[in-house]
N, C-alpha and C positions, 0 to 999 in steps of 0.2 A: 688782227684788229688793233687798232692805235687811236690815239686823241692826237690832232695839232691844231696850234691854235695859228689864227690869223688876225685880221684887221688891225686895226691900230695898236694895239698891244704888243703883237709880233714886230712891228718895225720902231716901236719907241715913238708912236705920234699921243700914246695914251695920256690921259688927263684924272684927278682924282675921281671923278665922274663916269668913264668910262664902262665900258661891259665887256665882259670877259668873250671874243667869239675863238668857238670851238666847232670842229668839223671831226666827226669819227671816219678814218680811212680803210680802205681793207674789211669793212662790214659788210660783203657782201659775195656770195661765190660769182664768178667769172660768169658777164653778160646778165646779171641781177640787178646789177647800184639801179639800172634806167626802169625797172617795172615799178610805175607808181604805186598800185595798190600795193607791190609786196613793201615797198620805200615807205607808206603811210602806214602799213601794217607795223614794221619795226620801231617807227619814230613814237607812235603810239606804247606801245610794248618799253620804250626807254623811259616814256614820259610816265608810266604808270610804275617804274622802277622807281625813278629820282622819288614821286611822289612817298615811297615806303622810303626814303632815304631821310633820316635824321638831318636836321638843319640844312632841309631843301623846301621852297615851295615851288611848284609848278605854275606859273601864269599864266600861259598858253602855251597851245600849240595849233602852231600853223603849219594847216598838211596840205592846202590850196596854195599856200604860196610858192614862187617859182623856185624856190629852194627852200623844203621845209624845214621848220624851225620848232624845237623845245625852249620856250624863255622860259627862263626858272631863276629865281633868286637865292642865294647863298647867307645862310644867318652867320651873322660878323658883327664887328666895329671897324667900317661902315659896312652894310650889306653889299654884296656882290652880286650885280645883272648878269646873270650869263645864257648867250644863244647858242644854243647846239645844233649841229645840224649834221646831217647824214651827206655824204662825200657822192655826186652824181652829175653826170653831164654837164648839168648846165649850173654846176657851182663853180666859181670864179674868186673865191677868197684864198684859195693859198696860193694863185698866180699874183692876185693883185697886192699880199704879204710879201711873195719874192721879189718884184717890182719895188713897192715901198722901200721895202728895207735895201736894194739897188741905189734908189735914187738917194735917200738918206747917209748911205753911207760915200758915195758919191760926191754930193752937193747936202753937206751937211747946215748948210745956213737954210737949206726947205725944211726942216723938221720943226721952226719957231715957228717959219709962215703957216706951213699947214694946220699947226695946233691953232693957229689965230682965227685962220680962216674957217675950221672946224669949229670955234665956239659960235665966229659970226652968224655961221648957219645955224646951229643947235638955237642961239636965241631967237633967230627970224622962223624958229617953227618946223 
């Protein structure tokens, strides 16, 4: 079992603002990551962990969504968003981290526009 993180944080598009995303790898014996109920069984089971975890809250958990998610908040100066999610099929953030951090390192004049173009969106909703 292992934690890595992805989205914008892994490739340096991050912003003060941002949330921590995290994908647990290797949580599952061979031919398990894809059985839903046992993948909503586990995520449930973390999210009741974090919740006994000192300076964590739980905000939700999304076990319908197409990659379940634990949001939980981290107590700091400033608080830390952070999304966790369990590593399966049809997760696509540590491909699209390797990518990122490709093009970045690459074509490093994309990492202003992206951040720019990230906040555009974030303020249109």
């Amino acid at each position: 079992v292992a934690v890595r993180l992805f989205g914008s944080c892994a490739y340096g598009l991050d912003v003060a603002s941002s949330d921590l995303d995290l994908v647990v790898v290797r949580w599952a014996a061979p031919g398990t990551s894809d059985d839903r109920r046992h993948a909503t069984y586990v995520l449930h089971r973390l999210a009741q962990f974090l919740r006994a975890t000192p300076h964590v809250r739980v905000d939700r958990v999304l076990d319908r969504a197409t990659v379940p998610v634990v949001r939980a908040t981290v107590a700091g100066a400033p608080p830390v968003q952070v999304d966790l999610s369990l590593e399966c099929a049809t997760h696509t953030g540590l491909a699209a981290a390797a990518l990122g951090r490709a093009l970045v390192e690459r074509l490093p004049a994309l990492a202003p526009a992206a951040v720019a173009v990230r906040a555009l969106l974030r303020r249109a909703g």
